[in-house]
N, C-alpha and C positions, 0 to 999 in steps of 0.2 A: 257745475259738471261740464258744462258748454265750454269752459277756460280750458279745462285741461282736456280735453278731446280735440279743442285747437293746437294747444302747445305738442301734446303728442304727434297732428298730422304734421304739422312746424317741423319738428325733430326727425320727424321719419323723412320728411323730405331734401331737409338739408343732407342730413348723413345718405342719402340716395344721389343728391347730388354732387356730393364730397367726394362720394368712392368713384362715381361715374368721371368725374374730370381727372383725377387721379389716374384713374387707367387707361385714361386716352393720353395725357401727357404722358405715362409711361409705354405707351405702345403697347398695352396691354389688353383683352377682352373682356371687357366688363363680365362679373359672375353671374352664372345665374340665377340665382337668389336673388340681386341687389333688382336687377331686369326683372323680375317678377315681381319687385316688392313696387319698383318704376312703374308698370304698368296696374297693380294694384290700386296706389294711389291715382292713376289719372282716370281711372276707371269711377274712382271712388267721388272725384272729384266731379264729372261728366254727372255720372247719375243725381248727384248732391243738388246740381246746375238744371238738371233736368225738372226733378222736386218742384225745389223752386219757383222755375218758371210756370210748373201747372198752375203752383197754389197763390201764383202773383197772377194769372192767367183766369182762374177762375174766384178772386177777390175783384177783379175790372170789369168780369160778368156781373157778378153779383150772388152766386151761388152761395149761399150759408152750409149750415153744417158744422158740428161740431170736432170735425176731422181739419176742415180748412181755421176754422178758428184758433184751435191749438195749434199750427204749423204757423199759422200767424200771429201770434202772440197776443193776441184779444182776449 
């Protein structure tokens, strides 16, 4: 399930950044859909980044929990 929730952000991101260089070599204004789906993704990524660092953050404590253990794949 993790493979294709990657390949998707993958895909959304290329075709985000396909249309965005597109319309700046054309002189054009990026849509706003594509700038939303842009900021979507970096939003999505930040928070993902965030996750993360708690539960790498509180594995170096040493806090258990069945929350941190499954984010950590124990």
């Amino acid at each position: 399930m993790i493979e294709f929730a990657v390949f998707l952000y993958g895909l959304s991101a290329g075709l985000v950044l396909m249309i965005a260089q597109r319309a700046q070599r054309e002189a054009r204004p990026i849509p706003a859909v594509v700038n939303a789906m842009g900021w979507g993704l970096i939003s999505m990524s930040s928070m993902l980044a965030i996750l993360l660092f708690a539960v790498a953050l509180a594995m170096a404590v040493g806090v258990g929990g069945p929350l941190v253990q499954s984010l950590a794949g124990m």
